[in-house]
mmCIF entry with sequence, helices, sheets and N, C-alpha, C, O atoms, coordinates in Angstrom:
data_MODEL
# 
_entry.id   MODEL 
# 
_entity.id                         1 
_entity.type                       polymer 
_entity.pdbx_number_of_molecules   1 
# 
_entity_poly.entity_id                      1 
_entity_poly.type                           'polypeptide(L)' 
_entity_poly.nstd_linkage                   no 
_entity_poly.nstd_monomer                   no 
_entity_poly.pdbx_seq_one_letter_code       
;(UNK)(UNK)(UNK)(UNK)(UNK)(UNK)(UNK)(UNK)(UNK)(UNK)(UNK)(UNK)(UNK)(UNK)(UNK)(UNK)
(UNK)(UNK)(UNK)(UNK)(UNK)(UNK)(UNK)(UNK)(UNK)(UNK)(UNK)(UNK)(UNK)(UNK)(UNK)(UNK)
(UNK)(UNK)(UNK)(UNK)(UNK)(UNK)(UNK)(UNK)(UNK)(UNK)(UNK)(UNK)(UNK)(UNK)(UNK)(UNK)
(UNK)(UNK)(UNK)
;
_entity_poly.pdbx_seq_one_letter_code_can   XXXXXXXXXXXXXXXXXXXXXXXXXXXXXXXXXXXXXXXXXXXXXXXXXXX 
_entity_poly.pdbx_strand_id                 A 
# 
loop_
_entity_poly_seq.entity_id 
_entity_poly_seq.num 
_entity_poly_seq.mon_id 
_entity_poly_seq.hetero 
1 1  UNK n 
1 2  UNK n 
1 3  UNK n 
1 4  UNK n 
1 5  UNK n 
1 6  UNK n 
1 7  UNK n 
1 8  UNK n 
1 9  UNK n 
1 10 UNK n 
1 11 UNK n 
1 12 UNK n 
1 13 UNK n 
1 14 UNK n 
1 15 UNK n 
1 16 UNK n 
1 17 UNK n 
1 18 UNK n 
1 19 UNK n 
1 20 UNK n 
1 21 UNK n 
1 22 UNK n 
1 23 UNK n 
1 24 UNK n 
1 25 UNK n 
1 26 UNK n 
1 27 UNK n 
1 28 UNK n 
1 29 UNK n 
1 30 UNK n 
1 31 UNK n 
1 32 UNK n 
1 33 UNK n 
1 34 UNK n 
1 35 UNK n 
1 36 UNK n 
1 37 UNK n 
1 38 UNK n 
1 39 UNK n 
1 40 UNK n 
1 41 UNK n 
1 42 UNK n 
1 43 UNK n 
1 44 UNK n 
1 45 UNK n 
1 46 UNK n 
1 47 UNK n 
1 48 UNK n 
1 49 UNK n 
1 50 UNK n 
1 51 UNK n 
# 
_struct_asym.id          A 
_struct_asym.entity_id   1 
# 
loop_
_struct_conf.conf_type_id 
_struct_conf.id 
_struct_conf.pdbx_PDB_helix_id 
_struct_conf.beg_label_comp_id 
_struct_conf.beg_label_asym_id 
_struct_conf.beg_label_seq_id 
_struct_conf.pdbx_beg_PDB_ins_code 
_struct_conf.end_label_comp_id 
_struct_conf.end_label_asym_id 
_struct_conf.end_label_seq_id 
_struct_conf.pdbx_end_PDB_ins_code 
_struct_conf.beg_auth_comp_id 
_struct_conf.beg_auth_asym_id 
_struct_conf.beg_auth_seq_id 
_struct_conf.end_auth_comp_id 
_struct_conf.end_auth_asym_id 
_struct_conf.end_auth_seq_id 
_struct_conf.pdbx_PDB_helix_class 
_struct_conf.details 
_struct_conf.pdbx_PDB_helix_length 
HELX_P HELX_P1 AA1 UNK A 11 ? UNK A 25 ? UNK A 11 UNK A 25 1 ? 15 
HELX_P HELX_P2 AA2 UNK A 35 ? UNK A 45 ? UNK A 35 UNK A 45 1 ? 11 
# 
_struct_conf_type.id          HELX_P 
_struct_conf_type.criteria    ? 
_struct_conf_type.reference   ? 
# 
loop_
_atom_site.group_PDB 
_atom_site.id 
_atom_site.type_symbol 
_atom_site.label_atom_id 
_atom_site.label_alt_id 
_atom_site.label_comp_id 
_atom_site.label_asym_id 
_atom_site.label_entity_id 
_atom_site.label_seq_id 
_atom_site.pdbx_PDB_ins_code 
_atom_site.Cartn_x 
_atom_site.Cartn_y 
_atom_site.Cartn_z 
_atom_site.occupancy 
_atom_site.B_iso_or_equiv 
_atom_site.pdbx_formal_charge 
_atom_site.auth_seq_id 
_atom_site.auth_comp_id 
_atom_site.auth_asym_id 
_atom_site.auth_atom_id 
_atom_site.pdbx_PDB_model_num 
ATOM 1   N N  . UNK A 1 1  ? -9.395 -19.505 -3.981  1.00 0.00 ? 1  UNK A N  1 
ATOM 2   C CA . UNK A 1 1  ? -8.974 -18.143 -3.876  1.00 0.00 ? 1  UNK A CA 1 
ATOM 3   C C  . UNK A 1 1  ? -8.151 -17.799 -5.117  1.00 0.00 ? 1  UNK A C  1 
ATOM 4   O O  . UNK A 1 1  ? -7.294 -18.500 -5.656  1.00 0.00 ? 1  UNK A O  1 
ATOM 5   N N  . UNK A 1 2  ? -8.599 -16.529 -5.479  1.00 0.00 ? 2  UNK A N  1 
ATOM 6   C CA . UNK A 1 2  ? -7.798 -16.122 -6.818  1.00 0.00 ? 2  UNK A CA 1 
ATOM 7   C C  . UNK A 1 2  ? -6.636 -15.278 -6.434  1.00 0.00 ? 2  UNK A C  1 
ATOM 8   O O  . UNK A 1 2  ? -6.712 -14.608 -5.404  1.00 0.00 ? 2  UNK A O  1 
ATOM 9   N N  . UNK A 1 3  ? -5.499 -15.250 -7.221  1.00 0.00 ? 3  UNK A N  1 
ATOM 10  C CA . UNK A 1 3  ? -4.608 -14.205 -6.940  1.00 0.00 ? 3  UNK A CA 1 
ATOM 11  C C  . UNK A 1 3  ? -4.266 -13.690 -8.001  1.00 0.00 ? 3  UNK A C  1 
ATOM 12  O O  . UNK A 1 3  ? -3.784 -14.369 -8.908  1.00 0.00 ? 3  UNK A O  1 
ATOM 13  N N  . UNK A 1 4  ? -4.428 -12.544 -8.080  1.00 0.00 ? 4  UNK A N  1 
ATOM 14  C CA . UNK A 1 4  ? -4.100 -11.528 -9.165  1.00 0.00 ? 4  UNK A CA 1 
ATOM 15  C C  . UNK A 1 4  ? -3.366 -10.441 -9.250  1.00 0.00 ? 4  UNK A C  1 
ATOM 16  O O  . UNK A 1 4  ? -2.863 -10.260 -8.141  1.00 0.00 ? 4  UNK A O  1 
ATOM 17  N N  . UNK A 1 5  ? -3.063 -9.671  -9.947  1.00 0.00 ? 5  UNK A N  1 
ATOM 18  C CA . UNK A 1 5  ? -2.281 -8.265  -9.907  1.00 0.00 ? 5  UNK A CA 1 
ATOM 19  C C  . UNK A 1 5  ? -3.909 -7.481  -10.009 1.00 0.00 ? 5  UNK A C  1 
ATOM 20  O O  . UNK A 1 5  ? -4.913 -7.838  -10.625 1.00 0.00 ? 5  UNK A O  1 
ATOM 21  N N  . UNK A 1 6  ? -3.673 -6.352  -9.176  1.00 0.00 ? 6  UNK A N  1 
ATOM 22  C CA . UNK A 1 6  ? -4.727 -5.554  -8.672  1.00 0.00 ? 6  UNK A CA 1 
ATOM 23  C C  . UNK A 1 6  ? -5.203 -4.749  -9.559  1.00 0.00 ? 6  UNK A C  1 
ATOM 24  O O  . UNK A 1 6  ? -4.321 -4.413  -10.349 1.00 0.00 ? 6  UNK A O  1 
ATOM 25  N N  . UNK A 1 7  ? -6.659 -4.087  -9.876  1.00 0.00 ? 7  UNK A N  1 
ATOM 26  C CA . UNK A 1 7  ? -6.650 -3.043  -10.748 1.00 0.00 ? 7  UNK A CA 1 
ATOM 27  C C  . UNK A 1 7  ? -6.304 -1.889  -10.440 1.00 0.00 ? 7  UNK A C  1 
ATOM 28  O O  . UNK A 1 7  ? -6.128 -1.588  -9.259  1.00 0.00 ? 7  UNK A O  1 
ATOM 29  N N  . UNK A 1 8  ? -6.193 -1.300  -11.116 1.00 0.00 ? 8  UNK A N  1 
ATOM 30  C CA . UNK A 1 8  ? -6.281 0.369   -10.760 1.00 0.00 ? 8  UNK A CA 1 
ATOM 31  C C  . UNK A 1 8  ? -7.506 0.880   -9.997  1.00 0.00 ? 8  UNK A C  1 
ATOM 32  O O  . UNK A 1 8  ? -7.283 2.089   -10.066 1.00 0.00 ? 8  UNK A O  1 
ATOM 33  N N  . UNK A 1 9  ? -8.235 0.806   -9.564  1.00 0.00 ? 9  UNK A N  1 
ATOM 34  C CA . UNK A 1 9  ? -9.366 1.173   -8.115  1.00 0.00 ? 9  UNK A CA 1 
ATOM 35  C C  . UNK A 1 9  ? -8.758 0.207   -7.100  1.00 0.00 ? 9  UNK A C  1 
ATOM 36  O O  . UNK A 1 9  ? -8.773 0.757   -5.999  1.00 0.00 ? 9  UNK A O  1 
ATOM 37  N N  . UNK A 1 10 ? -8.423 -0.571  -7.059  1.00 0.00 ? 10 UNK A N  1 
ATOM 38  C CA . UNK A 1 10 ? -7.645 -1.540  -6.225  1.00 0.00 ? 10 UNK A CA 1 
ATOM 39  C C  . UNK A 1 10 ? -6.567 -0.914  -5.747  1.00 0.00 ? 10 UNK A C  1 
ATOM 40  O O  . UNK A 1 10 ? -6.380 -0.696  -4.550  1.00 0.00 ? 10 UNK A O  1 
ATOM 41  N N  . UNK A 1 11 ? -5.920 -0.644  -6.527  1.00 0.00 ? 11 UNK A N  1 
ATOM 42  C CA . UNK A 1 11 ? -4.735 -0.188  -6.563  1.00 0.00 ? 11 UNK A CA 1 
ATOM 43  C C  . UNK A 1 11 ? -4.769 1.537   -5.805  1.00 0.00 ? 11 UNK A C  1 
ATOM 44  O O  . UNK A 1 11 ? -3.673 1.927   -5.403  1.00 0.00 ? 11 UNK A O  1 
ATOM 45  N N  . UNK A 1 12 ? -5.475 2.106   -5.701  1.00 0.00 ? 12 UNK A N  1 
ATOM 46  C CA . UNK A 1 12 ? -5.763 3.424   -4.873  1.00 0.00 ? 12 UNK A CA 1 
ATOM 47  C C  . UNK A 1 12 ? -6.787 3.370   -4.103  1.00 0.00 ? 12 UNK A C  1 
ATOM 48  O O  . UNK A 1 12 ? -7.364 4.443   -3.927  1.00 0.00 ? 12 UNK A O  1 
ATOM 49  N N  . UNK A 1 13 ? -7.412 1.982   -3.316  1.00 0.00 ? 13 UNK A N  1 
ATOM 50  C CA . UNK A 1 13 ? -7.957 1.561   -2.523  1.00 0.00 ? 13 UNK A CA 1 
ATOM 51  C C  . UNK A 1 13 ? -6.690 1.204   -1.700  1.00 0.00 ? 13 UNK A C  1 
ATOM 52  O O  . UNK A 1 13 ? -6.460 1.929   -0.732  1.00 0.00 ? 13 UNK A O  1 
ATOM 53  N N  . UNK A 1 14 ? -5.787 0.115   -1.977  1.00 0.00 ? 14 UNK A N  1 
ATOM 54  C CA . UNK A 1 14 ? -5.088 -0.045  -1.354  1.00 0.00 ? 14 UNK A CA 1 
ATOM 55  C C  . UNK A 1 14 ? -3.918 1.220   -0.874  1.00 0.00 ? 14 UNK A C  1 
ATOM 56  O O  . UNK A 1 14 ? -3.575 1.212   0.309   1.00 0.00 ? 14 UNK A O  1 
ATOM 57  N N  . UNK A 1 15 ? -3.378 2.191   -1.720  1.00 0.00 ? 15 UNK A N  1 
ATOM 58  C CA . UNK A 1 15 ? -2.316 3.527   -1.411  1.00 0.00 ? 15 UNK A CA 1 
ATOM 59  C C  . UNK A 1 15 ? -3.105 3.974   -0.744  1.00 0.00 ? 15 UNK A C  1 
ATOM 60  O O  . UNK A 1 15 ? -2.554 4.450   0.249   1.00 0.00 ? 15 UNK A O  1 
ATOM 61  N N  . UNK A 1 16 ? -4.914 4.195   -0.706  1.00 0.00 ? 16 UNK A N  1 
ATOM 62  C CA . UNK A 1 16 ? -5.600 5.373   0.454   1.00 0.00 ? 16 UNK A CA 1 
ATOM 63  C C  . UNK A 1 16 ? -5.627 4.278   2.023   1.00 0.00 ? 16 UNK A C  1 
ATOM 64  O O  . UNK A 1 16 ? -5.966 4.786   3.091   1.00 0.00 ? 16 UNK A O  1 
ATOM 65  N N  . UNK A 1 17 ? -5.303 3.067   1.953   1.00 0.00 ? 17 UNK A N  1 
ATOM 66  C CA . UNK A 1 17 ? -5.036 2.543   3.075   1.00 0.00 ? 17 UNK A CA 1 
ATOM 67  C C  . UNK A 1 17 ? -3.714 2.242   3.808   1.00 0.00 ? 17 UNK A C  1 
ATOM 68  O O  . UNK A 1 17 ? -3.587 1.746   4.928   1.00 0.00 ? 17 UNK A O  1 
ATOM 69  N N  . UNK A 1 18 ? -2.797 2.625   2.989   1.00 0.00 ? 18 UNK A N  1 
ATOM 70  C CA . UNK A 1 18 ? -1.093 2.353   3.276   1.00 0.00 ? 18 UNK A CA 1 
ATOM 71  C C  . UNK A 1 18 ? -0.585 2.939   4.751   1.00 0.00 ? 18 UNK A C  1 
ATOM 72  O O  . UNK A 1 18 ? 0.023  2.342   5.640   1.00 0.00 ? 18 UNK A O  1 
ATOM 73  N N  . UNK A 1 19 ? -1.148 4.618   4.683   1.00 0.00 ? 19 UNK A N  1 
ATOM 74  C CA . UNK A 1 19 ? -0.451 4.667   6.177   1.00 0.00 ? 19 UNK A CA 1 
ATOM 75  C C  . UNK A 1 19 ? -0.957 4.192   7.115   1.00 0.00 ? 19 UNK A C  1 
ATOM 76  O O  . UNK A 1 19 ? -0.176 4.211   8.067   1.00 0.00 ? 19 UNK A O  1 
ATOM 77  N N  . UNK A 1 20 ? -2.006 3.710   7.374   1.00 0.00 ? 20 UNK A N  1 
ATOM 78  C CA . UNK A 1 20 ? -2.240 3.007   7.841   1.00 0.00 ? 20 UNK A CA 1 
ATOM 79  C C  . UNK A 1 20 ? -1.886 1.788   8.643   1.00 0.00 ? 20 UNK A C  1 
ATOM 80  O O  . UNK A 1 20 ? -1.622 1.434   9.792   1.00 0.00 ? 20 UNK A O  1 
ATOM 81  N N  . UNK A 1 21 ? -2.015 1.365   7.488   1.00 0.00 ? 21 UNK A N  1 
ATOM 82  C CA . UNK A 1 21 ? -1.017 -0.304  7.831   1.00 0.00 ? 21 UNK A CA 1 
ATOM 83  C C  . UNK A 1 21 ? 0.229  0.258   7.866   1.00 0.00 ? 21 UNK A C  1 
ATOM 84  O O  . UNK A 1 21 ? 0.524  0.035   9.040   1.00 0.00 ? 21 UNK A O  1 
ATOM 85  N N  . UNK A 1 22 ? 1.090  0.786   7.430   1.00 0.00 ? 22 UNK A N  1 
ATOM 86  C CA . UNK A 1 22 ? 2.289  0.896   7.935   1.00 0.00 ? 22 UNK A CA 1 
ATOM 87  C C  . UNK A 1 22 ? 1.888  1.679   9.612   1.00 0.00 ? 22 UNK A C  1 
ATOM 88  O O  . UNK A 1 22 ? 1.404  0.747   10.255  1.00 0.00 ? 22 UNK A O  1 
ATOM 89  N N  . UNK A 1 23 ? 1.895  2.394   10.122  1.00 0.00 ? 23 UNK A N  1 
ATOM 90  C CA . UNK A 1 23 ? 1.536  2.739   11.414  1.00 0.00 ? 23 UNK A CA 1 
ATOM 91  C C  . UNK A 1 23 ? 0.925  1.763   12.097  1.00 0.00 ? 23 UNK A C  1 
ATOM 92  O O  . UNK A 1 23 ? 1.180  2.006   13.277  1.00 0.00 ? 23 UNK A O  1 
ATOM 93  N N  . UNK A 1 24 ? -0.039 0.354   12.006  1.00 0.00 ? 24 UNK A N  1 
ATOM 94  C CA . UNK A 1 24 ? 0.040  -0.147  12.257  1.00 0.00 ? 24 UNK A CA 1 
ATOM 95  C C  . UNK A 1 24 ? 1.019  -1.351  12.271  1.00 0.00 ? 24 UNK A C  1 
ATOM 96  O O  . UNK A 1 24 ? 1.063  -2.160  13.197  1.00 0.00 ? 24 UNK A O  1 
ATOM 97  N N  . UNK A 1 25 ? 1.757  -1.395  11.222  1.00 0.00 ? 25 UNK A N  1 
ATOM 98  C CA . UNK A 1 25 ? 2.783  -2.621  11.298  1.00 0.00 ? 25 UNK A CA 1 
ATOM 99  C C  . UNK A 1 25 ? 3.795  -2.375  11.735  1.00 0.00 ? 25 UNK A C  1 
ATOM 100 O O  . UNK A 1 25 ? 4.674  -3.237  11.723  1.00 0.00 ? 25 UNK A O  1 
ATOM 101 N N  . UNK A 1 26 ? 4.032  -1.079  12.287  1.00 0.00 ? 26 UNK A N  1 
ATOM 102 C CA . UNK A 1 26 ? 5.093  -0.970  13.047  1.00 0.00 ? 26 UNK A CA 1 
ATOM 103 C C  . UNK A 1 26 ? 5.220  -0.317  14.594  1.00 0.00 ? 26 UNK A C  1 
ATOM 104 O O  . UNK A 1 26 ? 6.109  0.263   15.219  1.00 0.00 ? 26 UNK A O  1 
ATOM 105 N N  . UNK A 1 27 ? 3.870  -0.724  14.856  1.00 0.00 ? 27 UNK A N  1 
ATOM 106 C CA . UNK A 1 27 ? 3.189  -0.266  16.252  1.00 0.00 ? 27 UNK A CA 1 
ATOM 107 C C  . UNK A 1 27 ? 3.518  1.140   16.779  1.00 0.00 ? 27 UNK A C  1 
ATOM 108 O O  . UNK A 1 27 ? 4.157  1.557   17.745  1.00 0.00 ? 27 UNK A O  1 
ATOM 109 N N  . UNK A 1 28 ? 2.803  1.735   15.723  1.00 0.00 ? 28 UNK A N  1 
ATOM 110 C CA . UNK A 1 28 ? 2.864  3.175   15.795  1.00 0.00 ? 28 UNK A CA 1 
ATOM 111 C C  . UNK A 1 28 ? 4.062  3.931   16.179  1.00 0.00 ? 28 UNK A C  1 
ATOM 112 O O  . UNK A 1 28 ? 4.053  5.033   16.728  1.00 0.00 ? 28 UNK A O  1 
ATOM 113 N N  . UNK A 1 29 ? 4.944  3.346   15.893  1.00 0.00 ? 29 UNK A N  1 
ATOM 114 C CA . UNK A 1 29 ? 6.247  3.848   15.492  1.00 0.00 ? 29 UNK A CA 1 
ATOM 115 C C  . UNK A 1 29 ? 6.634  5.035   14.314  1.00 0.00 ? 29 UNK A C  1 
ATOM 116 O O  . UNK A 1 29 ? 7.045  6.169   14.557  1.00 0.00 ? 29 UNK A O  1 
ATOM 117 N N  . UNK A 1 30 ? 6.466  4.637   13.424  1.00 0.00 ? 30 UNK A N  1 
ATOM 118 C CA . UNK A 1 30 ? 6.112  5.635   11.811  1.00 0.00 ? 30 UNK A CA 1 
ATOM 119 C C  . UNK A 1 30 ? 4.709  5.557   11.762  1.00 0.00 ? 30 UNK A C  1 
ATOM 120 O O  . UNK A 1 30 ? 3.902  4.632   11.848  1.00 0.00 ? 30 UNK A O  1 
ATOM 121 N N  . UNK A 1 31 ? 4.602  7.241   11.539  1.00 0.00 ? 31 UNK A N  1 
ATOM 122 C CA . UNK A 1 31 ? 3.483  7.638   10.931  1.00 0.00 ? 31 UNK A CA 1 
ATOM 123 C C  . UNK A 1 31 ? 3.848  8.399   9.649   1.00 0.00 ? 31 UNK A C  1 
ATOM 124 O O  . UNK A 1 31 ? 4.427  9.484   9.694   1.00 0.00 ? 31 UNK A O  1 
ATOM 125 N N  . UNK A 1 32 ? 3.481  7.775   8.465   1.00 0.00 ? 32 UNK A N  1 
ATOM 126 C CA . UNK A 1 32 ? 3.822  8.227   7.270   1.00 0.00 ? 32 UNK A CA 1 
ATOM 127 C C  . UNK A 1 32 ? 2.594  8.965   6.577   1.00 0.00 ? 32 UNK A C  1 
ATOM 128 O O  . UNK A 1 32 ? 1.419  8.632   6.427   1.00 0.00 ? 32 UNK A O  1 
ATOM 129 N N  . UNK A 1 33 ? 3.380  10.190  6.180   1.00 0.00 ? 33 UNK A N  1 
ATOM 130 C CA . UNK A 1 33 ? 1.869  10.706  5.235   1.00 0.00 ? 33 UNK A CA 1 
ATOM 131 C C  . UNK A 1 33 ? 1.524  10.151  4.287   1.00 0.00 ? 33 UNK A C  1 
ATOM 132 O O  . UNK A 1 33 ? 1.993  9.014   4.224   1.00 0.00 ? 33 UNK A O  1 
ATOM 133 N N  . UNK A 1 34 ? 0.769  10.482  3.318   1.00 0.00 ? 34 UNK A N  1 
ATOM 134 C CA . UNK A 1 34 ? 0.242  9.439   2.445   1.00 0.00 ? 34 UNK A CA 1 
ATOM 135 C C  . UNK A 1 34 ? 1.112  9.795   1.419   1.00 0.00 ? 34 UNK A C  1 
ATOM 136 O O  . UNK A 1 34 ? 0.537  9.137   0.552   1.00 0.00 ? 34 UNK A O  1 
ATOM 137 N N  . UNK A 1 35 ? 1.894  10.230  0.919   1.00 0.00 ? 35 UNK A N  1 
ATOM 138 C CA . UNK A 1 35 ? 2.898  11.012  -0.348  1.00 0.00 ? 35 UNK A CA 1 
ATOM 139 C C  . UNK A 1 35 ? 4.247  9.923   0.360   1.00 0.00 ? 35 UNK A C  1 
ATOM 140 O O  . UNK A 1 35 ? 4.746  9.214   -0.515  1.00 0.00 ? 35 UNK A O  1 
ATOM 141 N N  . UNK A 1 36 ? 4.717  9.771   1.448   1.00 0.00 ? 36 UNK A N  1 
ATOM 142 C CA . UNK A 1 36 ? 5.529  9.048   1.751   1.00 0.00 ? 36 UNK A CA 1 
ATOM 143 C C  . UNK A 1 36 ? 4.941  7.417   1.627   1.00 0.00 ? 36 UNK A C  1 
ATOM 144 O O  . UNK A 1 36 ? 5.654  6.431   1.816   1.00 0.00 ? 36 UNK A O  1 
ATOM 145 N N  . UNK A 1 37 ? 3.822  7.381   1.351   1.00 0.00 ? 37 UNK A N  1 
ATOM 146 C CA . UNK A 1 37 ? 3.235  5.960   1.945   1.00 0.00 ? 37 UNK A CA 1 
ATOM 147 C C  . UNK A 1 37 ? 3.461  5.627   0.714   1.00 0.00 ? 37 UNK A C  1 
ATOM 148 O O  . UNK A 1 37 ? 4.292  4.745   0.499   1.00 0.00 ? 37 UNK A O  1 
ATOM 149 N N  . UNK A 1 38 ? 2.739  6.285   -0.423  1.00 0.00 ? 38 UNK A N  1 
ATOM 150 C CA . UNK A 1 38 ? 2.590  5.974   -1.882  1.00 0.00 ? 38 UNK A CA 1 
ATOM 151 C C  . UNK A 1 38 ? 4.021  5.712   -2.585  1.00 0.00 ? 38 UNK A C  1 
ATOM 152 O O  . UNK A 1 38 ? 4.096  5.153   -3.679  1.00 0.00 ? 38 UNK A O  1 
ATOM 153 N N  . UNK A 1 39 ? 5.210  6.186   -1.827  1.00 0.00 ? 39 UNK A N  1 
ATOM 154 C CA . UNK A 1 39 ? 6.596  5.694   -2.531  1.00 0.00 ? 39 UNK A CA 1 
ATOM 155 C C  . UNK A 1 39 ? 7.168  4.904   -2.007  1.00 0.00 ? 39 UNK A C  1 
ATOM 156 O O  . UNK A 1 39 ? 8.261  4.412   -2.289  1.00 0.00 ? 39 UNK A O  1 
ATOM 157 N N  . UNK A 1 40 ? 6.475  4.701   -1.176  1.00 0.00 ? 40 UNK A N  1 
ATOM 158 C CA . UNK A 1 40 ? 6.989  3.266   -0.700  1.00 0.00 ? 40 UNK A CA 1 
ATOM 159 C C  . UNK A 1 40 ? 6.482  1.447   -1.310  1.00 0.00 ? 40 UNK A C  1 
ATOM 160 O O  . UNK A 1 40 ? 7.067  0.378   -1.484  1.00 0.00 ? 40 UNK A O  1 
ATOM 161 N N  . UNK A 1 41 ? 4.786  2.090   -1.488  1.00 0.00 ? 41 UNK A N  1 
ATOM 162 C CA . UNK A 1 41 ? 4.350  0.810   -2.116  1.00 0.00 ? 41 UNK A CA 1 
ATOM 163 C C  . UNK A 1 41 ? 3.757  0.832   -3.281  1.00 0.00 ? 41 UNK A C  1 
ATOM 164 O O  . UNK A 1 41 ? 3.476  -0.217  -3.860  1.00 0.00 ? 41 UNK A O  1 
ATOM 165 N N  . UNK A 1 42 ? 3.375  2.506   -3.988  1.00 0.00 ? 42 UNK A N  1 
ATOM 166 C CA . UNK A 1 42 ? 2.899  2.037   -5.149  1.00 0.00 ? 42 UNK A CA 1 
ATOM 167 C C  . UNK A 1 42 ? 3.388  1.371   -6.654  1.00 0.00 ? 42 UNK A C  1 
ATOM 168 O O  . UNK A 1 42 ? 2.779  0.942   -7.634  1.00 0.00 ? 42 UNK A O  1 
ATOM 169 N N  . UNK A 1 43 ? 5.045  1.552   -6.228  1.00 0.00 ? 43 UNK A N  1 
ATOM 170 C CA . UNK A 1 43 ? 6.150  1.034   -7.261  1.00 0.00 ? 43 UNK A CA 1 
ATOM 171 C C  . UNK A 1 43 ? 6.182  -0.637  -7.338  1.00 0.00 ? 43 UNK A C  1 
ATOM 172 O O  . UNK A 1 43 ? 6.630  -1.458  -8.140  1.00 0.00 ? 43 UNK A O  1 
ATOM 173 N N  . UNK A 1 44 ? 5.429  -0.695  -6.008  1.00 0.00 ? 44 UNK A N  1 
ATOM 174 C CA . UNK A 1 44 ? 5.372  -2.500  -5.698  1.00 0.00 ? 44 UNK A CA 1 
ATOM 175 C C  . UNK A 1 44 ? 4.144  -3.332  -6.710  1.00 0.00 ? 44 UNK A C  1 
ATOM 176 O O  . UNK A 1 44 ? 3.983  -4.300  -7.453  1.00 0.00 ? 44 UNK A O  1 
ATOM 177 N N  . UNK A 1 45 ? 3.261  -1.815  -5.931  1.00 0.00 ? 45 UNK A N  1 
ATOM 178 C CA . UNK A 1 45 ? 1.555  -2.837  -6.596  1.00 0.00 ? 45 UNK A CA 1 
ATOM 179 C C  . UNK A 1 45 ? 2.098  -2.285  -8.598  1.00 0.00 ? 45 UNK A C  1 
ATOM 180 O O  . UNK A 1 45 ? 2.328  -3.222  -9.363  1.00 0.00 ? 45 UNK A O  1 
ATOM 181 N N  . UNK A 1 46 ? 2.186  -1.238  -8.995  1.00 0.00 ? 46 UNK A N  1 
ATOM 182 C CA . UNK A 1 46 ? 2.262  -1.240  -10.362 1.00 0.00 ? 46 UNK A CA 1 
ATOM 183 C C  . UNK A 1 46 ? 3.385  -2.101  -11.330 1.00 0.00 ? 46 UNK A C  1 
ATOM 184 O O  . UNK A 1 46 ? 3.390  -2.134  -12.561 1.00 0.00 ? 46 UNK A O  1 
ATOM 185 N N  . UNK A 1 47 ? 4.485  -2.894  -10.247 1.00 0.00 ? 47 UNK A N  1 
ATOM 186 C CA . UNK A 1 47 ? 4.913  -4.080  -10.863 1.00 0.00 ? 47 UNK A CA 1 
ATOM 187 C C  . UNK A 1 47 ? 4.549  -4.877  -11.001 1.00 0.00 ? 47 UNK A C  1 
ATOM 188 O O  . UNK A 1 47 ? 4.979  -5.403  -12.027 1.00 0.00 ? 47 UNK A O  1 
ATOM 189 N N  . UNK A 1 48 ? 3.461  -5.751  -10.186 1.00 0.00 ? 48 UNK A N  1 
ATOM 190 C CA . UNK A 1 48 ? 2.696  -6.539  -9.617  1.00 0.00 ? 48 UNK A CA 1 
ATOM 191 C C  . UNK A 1 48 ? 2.683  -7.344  -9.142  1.00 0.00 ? 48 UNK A C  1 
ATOM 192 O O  . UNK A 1 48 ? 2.150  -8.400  -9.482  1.00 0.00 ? 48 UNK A O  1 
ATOM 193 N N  . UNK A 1 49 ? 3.546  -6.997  -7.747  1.00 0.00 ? 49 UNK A N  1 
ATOM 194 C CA . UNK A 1 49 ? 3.743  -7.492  -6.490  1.00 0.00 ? 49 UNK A CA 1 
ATOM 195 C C  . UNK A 1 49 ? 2.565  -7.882  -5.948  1.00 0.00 ? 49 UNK A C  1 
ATOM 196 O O  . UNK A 1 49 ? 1.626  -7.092  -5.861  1.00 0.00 ? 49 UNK A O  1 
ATOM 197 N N  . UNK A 1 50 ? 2.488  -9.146  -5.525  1.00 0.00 ? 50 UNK A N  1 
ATOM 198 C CA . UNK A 1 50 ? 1.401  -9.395  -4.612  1.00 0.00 ? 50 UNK A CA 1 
ATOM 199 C C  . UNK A 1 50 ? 1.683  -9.371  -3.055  1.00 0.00 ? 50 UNK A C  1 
ATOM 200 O O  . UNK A 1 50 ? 2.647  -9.648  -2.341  1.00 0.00 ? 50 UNK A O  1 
ATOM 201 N N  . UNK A 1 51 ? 0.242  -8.857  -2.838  1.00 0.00 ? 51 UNK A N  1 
ATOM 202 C CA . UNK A 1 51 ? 0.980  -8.113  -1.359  1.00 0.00 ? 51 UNK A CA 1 
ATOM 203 C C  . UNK A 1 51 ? -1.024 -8.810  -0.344  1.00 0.00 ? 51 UNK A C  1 
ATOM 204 O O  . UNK A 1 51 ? -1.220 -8.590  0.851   1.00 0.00 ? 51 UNK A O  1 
# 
């Protein structure tokens, strides 16, 4: 298995799936729009946090 820092299609593959998983990871507790979702993790993936 490779691990890498993500590309950019990766990288807005993963932000168009964020609220998502957050609504799911917090058992539908927060539902975040996607403008809230994207400041939460896209500062992560463009450091290159592996997630």
């Amino acid at each position: 298995m490779e691990i890498r820092k993500p590309s950019e299609v990766e990288i807005e593959k993963i932000l168009a799936h964020s609220p998502q998983a957050i609504f799911e990871g917090t058992l539908g507790e927060v539902e975040p729009t996607i403008e809230k979702a994207k400041q939460l993790v896209e500062p992560l993936l463009r450091r290159g946090v592996i997630i």
